[in-house]
mmCIF entry with sequence, helices, sheets and N, C-alpha, C, O atoms, coordinates in Angstrom:
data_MODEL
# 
_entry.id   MODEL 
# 
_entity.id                         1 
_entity.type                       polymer 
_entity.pdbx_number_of_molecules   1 
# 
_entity_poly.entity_id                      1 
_entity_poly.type                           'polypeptide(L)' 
_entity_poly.nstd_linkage                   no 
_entity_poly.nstd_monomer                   no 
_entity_poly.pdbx_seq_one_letter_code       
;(UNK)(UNK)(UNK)(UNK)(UNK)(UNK)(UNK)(UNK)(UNK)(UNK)(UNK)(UNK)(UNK)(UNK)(UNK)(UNK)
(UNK)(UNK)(UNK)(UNK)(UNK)(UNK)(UNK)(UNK)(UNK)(UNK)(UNK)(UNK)(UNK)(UNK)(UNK)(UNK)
(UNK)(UNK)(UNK)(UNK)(UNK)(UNK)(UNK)(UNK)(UNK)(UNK)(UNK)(UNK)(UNK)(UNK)(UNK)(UNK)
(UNK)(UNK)(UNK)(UNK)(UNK)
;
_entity_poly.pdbx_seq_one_letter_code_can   XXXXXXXXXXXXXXXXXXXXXXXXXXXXXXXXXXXXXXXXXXXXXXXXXXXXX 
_entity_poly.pdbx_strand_id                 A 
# 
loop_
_entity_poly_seq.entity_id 
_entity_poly_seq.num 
_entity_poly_seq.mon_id 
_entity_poly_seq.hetero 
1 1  UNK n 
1 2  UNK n 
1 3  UNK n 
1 4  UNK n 
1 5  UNK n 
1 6  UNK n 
1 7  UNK n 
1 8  UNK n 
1 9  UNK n 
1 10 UNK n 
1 11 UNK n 
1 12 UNK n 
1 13 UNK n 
1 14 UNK n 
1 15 UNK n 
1 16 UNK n 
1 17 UNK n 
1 18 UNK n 
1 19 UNK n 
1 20 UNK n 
1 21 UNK n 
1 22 UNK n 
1 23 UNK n 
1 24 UNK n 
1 25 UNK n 
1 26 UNK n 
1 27 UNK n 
1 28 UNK n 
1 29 UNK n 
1 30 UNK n 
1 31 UNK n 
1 32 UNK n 
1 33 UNK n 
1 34 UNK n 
1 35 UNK n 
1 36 UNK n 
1 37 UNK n 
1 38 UNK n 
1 39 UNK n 
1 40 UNK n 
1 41 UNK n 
1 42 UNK n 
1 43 UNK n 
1 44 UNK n 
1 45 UNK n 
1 46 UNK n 
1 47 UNK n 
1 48 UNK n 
1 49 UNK n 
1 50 UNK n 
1 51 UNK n 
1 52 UNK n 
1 53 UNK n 
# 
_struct_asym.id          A 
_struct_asym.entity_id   1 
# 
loop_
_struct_conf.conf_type_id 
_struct_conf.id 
_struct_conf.pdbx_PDB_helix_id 
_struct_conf.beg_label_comp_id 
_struct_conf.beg_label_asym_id 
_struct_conf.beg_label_seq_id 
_struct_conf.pdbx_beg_PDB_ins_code 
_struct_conf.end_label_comp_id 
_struct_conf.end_label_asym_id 
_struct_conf.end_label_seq_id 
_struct_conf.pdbx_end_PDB_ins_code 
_struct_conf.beg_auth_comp_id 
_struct_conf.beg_auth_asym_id 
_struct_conf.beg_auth_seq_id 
_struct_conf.end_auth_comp_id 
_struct_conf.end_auth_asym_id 
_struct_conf.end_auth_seq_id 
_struct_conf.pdbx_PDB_helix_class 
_struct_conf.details 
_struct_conf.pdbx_PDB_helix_length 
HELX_P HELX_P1 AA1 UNK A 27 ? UNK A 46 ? UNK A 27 UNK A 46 1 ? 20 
HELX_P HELX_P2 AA2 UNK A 50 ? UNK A 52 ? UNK A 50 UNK A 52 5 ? 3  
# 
_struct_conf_type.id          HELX_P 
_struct_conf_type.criteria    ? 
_struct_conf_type.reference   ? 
# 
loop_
_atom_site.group_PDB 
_atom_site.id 
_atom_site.type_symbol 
_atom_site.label_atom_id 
_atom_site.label_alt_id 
_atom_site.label_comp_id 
_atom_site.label_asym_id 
_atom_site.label_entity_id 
_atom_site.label_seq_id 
_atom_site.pdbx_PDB_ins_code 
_atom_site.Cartn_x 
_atom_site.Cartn_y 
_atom_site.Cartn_z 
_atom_site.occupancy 
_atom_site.B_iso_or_equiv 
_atom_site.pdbx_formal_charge 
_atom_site.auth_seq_id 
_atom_site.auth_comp_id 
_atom_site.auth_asym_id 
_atom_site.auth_atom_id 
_atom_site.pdbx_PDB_model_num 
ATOM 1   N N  . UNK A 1 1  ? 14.166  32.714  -77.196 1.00 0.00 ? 1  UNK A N  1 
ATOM 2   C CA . UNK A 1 1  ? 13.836  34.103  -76.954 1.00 0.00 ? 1  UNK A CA 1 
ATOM 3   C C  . UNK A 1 1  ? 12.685  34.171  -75.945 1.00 0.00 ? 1  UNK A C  1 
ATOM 4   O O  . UNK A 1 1  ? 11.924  33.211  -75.832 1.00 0.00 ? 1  UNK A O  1 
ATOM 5   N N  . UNK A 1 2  ? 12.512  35.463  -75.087 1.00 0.00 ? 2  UNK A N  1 
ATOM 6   C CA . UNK A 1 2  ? 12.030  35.265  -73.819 1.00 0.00 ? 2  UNK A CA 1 
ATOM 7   C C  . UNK A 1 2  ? 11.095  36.309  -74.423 1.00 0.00 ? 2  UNK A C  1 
ATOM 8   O O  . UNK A 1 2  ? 11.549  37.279  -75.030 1.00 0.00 ? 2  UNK A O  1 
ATOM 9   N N  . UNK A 1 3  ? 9.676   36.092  -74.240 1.00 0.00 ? 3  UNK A N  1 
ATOM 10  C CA . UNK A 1 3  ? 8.715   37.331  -74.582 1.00 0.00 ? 3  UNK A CA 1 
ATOM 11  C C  . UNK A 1 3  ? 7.868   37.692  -73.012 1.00 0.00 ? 3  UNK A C  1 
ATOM 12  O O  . UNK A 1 3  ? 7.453   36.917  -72.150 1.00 0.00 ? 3  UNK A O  1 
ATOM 13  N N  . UNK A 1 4  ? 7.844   38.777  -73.071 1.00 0.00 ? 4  UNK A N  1 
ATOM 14  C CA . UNK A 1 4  ? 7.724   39.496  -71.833 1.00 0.00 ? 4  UNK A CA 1 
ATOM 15  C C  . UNK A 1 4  ? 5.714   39.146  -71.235 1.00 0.00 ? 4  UNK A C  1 
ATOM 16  O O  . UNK A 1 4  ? 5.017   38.807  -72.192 1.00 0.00 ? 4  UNK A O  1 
ATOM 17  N N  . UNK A 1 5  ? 5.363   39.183  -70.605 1.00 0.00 ? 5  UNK A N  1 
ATOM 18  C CA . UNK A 1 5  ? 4.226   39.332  -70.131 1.00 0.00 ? 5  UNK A CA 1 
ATOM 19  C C  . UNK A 1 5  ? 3.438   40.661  -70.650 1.00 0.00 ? 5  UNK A C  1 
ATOM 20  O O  . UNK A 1 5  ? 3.938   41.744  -70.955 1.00 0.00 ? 5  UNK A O  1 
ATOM 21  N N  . UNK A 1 6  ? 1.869   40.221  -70.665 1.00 0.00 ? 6  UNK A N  1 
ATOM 22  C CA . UNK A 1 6  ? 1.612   42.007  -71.094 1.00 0.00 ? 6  UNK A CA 1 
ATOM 23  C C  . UNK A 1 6  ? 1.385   42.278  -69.932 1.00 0.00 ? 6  UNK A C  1 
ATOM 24  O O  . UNK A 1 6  ? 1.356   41.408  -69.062 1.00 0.00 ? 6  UNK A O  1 
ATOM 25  N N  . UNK A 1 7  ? 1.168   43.617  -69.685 1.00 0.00 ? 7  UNK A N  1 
ATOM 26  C CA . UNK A 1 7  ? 1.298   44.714  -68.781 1.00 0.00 ? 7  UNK A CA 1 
ATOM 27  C C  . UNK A 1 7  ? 0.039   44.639  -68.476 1.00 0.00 ? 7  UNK A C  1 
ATOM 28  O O  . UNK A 1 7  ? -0.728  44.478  -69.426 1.00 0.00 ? 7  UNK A O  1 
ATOM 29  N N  . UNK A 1 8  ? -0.515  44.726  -67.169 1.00 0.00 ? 8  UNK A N  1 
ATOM 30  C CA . UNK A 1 8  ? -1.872  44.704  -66.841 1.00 0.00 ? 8  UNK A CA 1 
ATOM 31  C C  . UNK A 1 8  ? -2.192  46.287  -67.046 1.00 0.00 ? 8  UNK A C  1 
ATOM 32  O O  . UNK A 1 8  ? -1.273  47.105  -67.026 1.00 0.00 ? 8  UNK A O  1 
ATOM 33  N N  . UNK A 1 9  ? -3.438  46.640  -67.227 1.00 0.00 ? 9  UNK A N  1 
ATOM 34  C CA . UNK A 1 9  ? -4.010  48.006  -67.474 1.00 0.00 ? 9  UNK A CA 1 
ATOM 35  C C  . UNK A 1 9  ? -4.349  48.563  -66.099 1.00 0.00 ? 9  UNK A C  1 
ATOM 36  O O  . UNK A 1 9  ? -4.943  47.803  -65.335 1.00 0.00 ? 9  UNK A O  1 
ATOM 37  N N  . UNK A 1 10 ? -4.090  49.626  -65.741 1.00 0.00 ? 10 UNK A N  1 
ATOM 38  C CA . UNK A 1 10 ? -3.942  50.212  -64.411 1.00 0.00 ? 10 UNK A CA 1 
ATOM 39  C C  . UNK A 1 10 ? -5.309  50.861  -64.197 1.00 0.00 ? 10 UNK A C  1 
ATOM 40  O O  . UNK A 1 10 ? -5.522  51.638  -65.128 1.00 0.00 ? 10 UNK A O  1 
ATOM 41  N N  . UNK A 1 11 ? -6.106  50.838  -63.500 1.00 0.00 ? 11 UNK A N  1 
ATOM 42  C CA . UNK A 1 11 ? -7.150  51.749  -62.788 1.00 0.00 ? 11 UNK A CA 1 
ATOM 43  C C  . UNK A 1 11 ? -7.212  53.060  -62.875 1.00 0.00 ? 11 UNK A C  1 
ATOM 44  O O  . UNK A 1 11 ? -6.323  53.243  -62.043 1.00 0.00 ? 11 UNK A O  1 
ATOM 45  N N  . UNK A 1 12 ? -7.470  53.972  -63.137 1.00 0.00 ? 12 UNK A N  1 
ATOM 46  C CA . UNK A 1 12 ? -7.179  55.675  -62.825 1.00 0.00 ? 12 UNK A CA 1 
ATOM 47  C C  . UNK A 1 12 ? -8.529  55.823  -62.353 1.00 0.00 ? 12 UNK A C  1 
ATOM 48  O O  . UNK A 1 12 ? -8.643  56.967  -61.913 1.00 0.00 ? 12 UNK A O  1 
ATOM 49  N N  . UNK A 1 13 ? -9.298  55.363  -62.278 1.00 0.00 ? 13 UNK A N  1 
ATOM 50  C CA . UNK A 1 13 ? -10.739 56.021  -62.093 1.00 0.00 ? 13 UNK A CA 1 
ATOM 51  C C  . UNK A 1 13 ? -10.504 56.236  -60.489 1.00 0.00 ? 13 UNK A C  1 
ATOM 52  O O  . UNK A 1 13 ? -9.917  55.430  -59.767 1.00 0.00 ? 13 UNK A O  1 
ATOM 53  N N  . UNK A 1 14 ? -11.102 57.538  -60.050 1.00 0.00 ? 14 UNK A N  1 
ATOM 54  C CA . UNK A 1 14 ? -11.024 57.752  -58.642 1.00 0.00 ? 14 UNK A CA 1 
ATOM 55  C C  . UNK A 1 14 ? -11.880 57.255  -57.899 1.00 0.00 ? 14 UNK A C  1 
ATOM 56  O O  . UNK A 1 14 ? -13.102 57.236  -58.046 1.00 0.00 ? 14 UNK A O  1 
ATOM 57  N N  . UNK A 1 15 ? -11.293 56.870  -57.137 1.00 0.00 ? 15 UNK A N  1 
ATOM 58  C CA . UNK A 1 15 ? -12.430 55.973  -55.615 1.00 0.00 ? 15 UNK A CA 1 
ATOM 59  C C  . UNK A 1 15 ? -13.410 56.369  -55.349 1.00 0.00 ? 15 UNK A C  1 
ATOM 60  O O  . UNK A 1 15 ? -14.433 55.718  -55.136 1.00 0.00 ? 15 UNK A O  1 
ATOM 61  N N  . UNK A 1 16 ? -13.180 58.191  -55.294 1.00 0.00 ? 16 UNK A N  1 
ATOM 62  C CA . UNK A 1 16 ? -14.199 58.707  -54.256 1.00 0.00 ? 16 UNK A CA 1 
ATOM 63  C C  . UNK A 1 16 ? -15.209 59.127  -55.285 1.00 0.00 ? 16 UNK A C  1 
ATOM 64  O O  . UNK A 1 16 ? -16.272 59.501  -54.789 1.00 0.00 ? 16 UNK A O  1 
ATOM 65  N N  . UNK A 1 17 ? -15.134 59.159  -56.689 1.00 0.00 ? 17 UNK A N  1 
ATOM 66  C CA . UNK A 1 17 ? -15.895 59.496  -57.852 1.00 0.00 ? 17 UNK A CA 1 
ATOM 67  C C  . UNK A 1 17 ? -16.260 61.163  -58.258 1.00 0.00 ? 17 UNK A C  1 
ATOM 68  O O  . UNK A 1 17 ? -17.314 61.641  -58.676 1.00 0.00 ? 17 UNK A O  1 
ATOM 69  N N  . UNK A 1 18 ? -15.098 61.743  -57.989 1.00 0.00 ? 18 UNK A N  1 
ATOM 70  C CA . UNK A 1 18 ? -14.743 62.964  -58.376 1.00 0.00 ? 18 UNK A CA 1 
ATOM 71  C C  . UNK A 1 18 ? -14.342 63.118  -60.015 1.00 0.00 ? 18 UNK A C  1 
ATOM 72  O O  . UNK A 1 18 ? -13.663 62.348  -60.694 1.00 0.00 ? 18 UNK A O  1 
ATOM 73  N N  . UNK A 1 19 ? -14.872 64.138  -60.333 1.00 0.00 ? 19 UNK A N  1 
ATOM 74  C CA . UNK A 1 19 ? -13.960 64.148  -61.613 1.00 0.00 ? 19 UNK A CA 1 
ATOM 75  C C  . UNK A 1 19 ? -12.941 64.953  -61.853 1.00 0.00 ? 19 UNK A C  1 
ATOM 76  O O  . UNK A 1 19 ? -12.890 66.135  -61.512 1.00 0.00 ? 19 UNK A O  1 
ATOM 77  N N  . UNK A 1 20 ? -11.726 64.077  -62.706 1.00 0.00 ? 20 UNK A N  1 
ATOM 78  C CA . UNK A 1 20 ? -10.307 64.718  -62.846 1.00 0.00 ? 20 UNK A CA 1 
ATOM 79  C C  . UNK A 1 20 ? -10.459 65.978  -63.740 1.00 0.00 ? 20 UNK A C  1 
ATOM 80  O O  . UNK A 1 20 ? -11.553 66.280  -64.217 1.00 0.00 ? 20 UNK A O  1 
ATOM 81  N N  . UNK A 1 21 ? -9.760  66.430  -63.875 1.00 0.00 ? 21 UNK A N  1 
ATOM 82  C CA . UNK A 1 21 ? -9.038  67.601  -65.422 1.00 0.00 ? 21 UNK A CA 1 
ATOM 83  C C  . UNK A 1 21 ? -7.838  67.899  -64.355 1.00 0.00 ? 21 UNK A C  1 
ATOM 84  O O  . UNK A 1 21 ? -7.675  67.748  -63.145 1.00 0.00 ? 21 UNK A O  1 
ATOM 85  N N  . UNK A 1 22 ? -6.827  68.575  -65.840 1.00 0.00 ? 22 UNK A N  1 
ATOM 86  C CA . UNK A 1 22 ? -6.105  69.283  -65.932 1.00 0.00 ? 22 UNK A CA 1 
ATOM 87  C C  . UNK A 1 22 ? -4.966  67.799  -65.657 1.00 0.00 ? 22 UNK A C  1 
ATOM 88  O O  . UNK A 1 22 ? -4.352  67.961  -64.602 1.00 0.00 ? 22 UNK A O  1 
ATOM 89  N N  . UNK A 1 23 ? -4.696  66.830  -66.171 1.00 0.00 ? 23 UNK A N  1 
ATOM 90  C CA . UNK A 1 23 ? -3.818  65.832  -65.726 1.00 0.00 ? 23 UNK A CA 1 
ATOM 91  C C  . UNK A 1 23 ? -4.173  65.253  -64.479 1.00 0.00 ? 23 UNK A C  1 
ATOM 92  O O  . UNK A 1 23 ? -3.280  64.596  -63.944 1.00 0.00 ? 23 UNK A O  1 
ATOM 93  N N  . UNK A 1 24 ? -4.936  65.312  -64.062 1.00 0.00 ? 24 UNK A N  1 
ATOM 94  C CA . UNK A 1 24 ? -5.228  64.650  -62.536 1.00 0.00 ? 24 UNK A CA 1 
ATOM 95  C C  . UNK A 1 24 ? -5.672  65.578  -61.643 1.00 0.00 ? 24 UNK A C  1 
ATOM 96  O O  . UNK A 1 24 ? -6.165  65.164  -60.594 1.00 0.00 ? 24 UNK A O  1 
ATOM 97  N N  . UNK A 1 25 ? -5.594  66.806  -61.855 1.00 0.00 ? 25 UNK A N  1 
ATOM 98  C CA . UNK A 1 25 ? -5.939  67.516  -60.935 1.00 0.00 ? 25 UNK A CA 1 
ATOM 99  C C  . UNK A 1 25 ? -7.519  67.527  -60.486 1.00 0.00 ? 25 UNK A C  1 
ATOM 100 O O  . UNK A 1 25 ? -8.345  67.437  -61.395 1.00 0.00 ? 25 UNK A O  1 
ATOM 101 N N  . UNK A 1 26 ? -8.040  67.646  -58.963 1.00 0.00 ? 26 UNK A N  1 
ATOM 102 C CA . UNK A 1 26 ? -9.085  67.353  -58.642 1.00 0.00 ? 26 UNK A CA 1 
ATOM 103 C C  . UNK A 1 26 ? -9.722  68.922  -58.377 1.00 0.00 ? 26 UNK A C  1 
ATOM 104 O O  . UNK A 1 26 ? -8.874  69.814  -58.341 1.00 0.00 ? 26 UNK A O  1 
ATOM 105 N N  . UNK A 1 27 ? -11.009 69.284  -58.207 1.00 0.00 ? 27 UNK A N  1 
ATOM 106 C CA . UNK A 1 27 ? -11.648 70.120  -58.088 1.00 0.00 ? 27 UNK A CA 1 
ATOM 107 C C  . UNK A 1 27 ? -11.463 71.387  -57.062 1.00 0.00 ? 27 UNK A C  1 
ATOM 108 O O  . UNK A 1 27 ? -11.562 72.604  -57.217 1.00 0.00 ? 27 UNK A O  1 
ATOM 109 N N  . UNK A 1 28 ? -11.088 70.384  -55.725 1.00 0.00 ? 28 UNK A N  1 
ATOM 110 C CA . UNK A 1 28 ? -10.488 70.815  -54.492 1.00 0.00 ? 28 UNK A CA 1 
ATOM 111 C C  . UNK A 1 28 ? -9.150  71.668  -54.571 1.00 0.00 ? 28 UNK A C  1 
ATOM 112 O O  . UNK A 1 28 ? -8.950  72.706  -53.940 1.00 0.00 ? 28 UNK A O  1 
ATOM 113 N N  . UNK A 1 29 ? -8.023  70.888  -55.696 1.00 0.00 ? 29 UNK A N  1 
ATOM 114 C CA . UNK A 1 29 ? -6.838  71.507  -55.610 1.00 0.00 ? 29 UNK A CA 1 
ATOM 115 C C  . UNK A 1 29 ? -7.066  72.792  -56.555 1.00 0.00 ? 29 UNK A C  1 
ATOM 116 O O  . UNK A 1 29 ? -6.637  73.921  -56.316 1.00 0.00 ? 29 UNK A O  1 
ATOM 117 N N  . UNK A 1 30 ? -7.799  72.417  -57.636 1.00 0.00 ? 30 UNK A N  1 
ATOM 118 C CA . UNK A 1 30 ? -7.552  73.633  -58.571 1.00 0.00 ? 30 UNK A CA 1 
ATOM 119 C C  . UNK A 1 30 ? -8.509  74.816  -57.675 1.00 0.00 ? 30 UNK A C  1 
ATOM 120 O O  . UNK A 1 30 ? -8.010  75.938  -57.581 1.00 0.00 ? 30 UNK A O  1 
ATOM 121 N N  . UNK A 1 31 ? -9.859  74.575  -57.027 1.00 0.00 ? 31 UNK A N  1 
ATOM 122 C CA . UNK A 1 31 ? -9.830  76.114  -56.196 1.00 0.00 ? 31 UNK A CA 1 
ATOM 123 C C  . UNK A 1 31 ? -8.903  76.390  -54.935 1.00 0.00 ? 31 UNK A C  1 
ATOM 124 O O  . UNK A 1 31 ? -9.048  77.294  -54.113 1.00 0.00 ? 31 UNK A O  1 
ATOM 125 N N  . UNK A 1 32 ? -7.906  75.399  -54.965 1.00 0.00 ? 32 UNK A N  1 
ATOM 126 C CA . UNK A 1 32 ? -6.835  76.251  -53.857 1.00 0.00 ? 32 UNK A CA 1 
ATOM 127 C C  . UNK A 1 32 ? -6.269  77.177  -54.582 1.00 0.00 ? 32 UNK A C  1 
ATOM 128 O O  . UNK A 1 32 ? -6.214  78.368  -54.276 1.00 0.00 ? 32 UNK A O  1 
ATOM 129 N N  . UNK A 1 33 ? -5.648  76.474  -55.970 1.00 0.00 ? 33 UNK A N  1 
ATOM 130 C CA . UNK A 1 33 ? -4.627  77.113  -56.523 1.00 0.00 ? 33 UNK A CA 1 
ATOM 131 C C  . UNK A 1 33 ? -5.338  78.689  -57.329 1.00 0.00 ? 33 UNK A C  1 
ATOM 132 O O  . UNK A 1 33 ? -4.497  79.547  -57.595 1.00 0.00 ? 33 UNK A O  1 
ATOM 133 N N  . UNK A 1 34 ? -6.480  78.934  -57.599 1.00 0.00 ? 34 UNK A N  1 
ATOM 134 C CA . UNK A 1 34 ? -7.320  79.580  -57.956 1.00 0.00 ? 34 UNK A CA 1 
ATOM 135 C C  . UNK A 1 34 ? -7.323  80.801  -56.390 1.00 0.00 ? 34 UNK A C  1 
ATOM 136 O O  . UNK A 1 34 ? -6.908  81.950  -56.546 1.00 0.00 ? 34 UNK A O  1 
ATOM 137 N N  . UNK A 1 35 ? -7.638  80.507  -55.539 1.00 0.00 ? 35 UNK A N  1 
ATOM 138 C CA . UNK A 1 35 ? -7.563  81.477  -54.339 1.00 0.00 ? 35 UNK A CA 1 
ATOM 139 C C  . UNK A 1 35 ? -6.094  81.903  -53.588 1.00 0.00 ? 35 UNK A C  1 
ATOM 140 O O  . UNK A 1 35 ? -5.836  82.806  -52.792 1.00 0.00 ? 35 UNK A O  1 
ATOM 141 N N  . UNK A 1 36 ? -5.164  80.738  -54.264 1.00 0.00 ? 36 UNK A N  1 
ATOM 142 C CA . UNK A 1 36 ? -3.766  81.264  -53.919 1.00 0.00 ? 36 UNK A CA 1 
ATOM 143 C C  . UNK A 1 36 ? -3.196  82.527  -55.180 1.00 0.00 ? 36 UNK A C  1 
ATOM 144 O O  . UNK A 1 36 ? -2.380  83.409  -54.916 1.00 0.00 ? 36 UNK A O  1 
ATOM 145 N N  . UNK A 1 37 ? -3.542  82.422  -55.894 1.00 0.00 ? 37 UNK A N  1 
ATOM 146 C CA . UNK A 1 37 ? -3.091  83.351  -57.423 1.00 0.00 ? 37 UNK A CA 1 
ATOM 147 C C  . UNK A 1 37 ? -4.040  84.710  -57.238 1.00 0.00 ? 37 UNK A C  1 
ATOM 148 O O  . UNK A 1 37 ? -3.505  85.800  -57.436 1.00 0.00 ? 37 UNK A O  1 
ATOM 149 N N  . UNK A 1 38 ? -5.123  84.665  -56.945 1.00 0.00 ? 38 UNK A N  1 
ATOM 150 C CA . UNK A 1 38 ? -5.952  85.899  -56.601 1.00 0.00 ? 38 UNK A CA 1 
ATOM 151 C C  . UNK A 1 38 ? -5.684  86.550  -55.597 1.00 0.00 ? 38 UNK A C  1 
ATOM 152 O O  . UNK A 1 38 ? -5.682  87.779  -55.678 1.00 0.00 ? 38 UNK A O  1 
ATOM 153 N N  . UNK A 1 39 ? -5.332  85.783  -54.152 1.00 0.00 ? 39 UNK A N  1 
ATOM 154 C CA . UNK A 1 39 ? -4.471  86.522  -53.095 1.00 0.00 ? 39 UNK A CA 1 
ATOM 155 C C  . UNK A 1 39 ? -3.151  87.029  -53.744 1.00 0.00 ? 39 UNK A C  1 
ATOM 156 O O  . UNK A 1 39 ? -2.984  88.244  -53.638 1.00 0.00 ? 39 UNK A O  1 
ATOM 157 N N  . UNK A 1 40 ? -2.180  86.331  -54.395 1.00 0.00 ? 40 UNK A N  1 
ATOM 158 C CA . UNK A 1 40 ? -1.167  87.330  -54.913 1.00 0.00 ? 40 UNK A CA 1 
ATOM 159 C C  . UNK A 1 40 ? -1.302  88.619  -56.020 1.00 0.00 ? 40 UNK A C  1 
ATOM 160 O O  . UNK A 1 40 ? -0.569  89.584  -56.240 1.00 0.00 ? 40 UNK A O  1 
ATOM 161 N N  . UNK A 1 41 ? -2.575  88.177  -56.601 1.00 0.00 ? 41 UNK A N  1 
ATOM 162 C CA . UNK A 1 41 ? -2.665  89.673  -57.659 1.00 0.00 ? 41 UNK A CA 1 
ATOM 163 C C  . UNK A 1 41 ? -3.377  90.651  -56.631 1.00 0.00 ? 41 UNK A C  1 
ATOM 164 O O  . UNK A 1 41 ? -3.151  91.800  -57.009 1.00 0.00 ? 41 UNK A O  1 
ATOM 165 N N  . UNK A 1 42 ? -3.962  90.644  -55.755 1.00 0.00 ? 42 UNK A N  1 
ATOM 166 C CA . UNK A 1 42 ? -4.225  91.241  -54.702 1.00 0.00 ? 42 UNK A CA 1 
ATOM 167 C C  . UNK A 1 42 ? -3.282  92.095  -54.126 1.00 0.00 ? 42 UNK A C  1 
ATOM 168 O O  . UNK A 1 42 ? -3.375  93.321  -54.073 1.00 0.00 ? 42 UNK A O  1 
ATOM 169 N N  . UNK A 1 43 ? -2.069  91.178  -53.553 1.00 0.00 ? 43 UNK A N  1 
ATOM 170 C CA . UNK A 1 43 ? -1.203  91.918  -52.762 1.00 0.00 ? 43 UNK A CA 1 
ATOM 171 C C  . UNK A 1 43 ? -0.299  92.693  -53.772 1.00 0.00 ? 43 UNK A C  1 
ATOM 172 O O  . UNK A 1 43 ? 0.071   93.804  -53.394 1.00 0.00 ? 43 UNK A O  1 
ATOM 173 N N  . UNK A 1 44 ? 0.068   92.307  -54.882 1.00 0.00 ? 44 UNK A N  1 
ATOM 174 C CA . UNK A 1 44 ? 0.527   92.683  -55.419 1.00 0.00 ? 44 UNK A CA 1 
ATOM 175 C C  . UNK A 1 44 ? 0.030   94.184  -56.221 1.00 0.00 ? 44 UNK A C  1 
ATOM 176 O O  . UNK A 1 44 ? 0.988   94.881  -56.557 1.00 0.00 ? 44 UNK A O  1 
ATOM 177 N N  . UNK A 1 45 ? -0.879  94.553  -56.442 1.00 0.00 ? 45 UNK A N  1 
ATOM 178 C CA . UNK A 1 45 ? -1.857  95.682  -56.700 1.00 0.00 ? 45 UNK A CA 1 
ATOM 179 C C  . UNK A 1 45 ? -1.497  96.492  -55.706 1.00 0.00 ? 45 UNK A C  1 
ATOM 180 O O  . UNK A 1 45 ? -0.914  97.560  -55.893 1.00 0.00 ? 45 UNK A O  1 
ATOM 181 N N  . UNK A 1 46 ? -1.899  95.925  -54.311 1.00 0.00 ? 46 UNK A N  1 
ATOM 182 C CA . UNK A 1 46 ? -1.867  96.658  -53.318 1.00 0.00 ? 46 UNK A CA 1 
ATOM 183 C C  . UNK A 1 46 ? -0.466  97.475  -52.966 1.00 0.00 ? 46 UNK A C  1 
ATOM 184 O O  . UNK A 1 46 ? -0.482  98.547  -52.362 1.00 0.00 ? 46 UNK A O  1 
ATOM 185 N N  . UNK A 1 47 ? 0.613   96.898  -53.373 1.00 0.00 ? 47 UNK A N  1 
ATOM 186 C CA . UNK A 1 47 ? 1.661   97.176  -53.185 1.00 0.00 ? 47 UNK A CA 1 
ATOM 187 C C  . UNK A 1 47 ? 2.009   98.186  -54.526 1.00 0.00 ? 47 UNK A C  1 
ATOM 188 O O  . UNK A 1 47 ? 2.962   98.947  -54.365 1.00 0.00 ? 47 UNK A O  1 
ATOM 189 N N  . UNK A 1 48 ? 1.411   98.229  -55.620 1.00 0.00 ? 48 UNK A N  1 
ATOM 190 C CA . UNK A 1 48 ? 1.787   99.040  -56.884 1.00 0.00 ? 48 UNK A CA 1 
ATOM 191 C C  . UNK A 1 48 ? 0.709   100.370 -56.758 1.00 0.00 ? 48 UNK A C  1 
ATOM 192 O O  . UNK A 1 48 ? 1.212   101.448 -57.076 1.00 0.00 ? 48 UNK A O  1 
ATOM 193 N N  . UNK A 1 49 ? -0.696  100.395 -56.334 1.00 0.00 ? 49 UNK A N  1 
ATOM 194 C CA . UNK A 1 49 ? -1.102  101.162 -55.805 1.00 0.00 ? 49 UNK A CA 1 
ATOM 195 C C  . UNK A 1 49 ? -1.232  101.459 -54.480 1.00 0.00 ? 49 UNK A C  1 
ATOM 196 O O  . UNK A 1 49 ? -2.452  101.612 -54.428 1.00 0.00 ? 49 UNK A O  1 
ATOM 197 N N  . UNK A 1 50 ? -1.002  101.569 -53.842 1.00 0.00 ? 50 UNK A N  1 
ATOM 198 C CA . UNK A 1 50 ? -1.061  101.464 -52.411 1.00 0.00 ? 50 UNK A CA 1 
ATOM 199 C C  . UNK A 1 50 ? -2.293  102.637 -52.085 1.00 0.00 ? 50 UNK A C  1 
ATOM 200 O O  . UNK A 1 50 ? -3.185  102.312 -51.300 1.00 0.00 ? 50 UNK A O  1 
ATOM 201 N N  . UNK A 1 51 ? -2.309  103.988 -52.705 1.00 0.00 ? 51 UNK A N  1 
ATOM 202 C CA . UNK A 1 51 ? -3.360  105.083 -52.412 1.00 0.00 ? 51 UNK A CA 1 
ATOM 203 C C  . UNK A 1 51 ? -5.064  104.336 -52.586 1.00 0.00 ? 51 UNK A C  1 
ATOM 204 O O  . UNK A 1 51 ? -6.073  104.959 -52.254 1.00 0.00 ? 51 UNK A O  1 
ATOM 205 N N  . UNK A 1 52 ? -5.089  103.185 -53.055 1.00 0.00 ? 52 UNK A N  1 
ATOM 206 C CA . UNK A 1 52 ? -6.504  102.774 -53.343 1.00 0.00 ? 52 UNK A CA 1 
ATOM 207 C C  . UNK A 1 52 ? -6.927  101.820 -52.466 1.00 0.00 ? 52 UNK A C  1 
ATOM 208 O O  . UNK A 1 52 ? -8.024  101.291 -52.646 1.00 0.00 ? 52 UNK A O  1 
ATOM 209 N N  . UNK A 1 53 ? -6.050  101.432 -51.299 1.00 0.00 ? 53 UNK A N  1 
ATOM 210 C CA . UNK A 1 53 ? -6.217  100.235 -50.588 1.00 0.00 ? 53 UNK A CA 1 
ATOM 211 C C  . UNK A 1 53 ? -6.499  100.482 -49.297 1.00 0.00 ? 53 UNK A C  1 
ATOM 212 O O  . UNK A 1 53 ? -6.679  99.549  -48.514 1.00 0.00 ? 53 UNK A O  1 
# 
């Protein structure tokens, strides 16, 4: 019977020494995604009221 090798343990720590959340997500992406969602409740307002804009 053939027993397998163990699995070496993988690195995750980031290079540049940022810290992760949200599964990996970095600081940078989550305020994109943060200024992309506020531009759409934006336009979207704008378009349901339009007299206030």
């Amino acid at each position: 019977m053939r027993v397998k090798p163990r699995q070496e343990r993988v690195n995750t720590a980031d290079p540049h020494g940022r810290e992760h959340f949200a599964g990996g997500m970095n600081m940078e992406a989550g305020l994109l995604i943060a200024g992309v969602i506020a531009v759409a409740i934006y336009l979207l307002v704008a378009l349901i009221l339009p007299e206030r804009f």
